[in-house]
C-alpha positions, 0 to 999 in steps of 0.5 A: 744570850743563855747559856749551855750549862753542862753538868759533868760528873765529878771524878772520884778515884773509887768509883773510877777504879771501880769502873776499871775493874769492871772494864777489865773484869777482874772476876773472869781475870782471877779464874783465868790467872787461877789456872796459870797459878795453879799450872805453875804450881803442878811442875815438878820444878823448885817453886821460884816465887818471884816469878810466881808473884811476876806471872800472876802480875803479869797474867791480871795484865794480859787478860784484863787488857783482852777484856777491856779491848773486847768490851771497846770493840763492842761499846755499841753492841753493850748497850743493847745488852741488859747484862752489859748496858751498865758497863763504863763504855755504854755507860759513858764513865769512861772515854773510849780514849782513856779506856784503849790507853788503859788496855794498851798499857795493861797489854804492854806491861803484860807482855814485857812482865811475861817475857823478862821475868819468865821466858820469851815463850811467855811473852808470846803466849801471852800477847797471842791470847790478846791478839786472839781474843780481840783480833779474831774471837770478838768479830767473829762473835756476830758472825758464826758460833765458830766463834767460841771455838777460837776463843776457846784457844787463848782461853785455854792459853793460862794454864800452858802460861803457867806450865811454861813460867815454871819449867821453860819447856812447851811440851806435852804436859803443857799441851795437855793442860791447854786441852782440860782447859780447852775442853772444859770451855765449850760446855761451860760457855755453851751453858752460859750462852743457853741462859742468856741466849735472849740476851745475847740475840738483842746484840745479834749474837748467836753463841749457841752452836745450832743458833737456838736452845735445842737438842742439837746445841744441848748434844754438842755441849754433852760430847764436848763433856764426854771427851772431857773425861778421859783427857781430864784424867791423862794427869794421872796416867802421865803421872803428873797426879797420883790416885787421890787427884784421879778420884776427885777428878773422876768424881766431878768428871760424872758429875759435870757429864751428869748435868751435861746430860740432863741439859741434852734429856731436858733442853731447858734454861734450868738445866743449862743455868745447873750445867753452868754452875757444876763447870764453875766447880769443875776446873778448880776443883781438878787443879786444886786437887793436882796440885794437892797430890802433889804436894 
């Protein structure tokens, strides 16, 4: 009788860690802890940098567990995606089984970091941003473009997150802090999803608010980066930044409406890919430039 021969691939510890980064998304993790980071950095507290080191450890847990949970829900929907067929789940480099053991680890240990070496409003936020990332945001993803705005909330969750480790205290500032970064996520996703939108519609994903490249998904994104302006400026008049930060963040407040703008007067893949870019610059830039002011 012949035999079946199976060719498995052979395991190797670098490409395997490789994958797992992938599956984690460890670039969108490092701007998402950059916000916490920066957050904590803000308060007007003695810096502890323990629980620095602790909530930047902690935040890589929380979300590359979100990411991971998000990319097994949608493994299926992944290999339709050119952006995403080459991802470890389509890609069969990683089992569905040891990929939710790795995201149910990262989540735990997360958790646990955020609320033993914080404060349990962290561990809560924290395990919130999980719950609604994957639970909620990613089905809704096919169903409406709703969508983006719940997963606007636990995008918005790190830098409430960092204010929260630094100070013990969700208050005000905390909440303003949530809403530049709650903001700042709607032209800077809609943009993305204007570019990819070909893309994403191969997955039966219709992210962009009017479900189309028009005026309309184009006018949502420029109100959007209109209200960004004023709310990105409340830091200083909270007297959380002084005038350096003010002028900065004025700077690449017009800077990022003036691309919003251009996206509304053109409607075209160019003016969204620019959009997209000045939002990458956008949210660094403010933090960096409060947390300078304030040193």
């Amino acid at each position: 009788m012949e035999k079946t021969i199976i060719l498995e691939r052979p395991f190797n510890i670098i490409s395997r860690l490789q994958d797992y980064v992938q599956l984690t998304k460890l670039r969108l993790a490092s701007l998402v802890v950059f916000s916490a980071a920066m957050s904590f950095l803000l308060a007007p507290v003695e810096i502890i940098w323990s629980k620095f080191f602790y909530l930047i450890i902690g935040g890589f847990f929380i979300t590359g567990s979100a990411n991971g949970f998000n990319q097994i829900i949608e493994r299926e929907l992944d290999k339709l995606m050119d952006r995403t067929l080459s991802r470890p789940l389509p890609d069969a480099r990683i089992t569905v089984t040891e990929a939710f053991a790795v995201c149910l680890l990262l989540g735990v240990a997360g958790v646990f970091i955020l609320t033993f070496y914080m404060n349990v409003t962290c561990g809560i936020l924290g395990l919130l941003a999980i719950l609604l990332y994957t639970v909620v945001y990613t089905p809704l993803k096919r169903v409406t473009p709703f969508a983006v705005f719940v997963g606007a909330i636990p995008g918005a969750i790190p830098p409430m997150l960092g204010w929260v480790a630094a100070t013990n205290n969700l208050g005000l500032i905390a909440w303003l802090l949530f809403s530049i970064q709650f903001l700042w996520q709607f032209p800077h996703f809609w943009a993305i999803a204007w570019v990819l939108d070909d893309d994403y519609k191969k997955a039966g994903f219709n992210l962009l608010p009017t479900g189309k490249r028009d005026k309309g998904s184009a006018l949502q994104a420029l109100l959007y980066t209109i209200c960004l302006v004023p709310v990105g400026l409340m830091p200083f008049i909270f007297n959380l930044s002084g005038w350096i930060s003010m002028i900065v963040i004025t700077s690449i407040s017009v800077y990022f409406l003036i691309r919003a703008y251009r996206l509304y007067k053109e409607c075209s893949i160019e003016a969204a890919r620019s959009l997209m870019y000045a939002s990458f610059l956008y949210l660094p830039i403010v933090l960096i430039a409060m947390v300078i002011d304030k040193m």
